[in-house]
C-alpha positions in Angstrom: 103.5 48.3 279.3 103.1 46.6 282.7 99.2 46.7 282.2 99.4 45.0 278.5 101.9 42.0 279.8 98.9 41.6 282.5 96.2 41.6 280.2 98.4 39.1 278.1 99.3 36.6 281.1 95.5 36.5 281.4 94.8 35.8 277.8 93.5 32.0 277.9 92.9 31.7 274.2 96.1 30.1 273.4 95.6 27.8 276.2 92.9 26.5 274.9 94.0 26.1 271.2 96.9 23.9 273.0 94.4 22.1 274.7 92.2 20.5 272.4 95.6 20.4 270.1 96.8 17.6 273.1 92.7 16.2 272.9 92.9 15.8 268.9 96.6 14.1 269.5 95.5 11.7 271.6 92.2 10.7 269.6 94.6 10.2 266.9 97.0 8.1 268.8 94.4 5.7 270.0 93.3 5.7 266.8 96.2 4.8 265.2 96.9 2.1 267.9 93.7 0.7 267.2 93.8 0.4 263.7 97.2 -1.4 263.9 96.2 -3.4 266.3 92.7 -4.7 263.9 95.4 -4.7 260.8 97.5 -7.1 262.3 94.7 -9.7 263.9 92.4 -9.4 260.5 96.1 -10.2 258.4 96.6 -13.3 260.8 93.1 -14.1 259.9 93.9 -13.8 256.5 97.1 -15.9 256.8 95.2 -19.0 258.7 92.8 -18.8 255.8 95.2 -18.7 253.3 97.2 -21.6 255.3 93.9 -23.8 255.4 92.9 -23.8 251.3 96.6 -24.5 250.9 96.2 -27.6 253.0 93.0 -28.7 251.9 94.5 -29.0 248.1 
């Protein structure tokens, strides 16, 4: 049993699932970020656009 719980602390297959799990998060996160961040400058856009025709009537 000793041997097995060895063989099992040396087992790095997990590790690595876990690893690019925490690579794939933080792809997503940025992701995420980065979207908001173009959603809310192309709605301001939108706004100043919408505030200009609105004027110009």
């Amino acid at each position: 049993m000793k041997r097995s719980f060895k063989a099992y602390l040396k087992c790095q297959s997990g590790a690595t699932a876990v690893e690019y799990g925490i690579i794939i998060g933080m792809i997503v996160l940025v992701a995420i970020i980065g979207i908001t961040a173009l959603g809310s400058a192309n709605e301001d856009n939108w706004d100043n656009v919408s505030d200009s025709v609105a004027n110009a009537g």
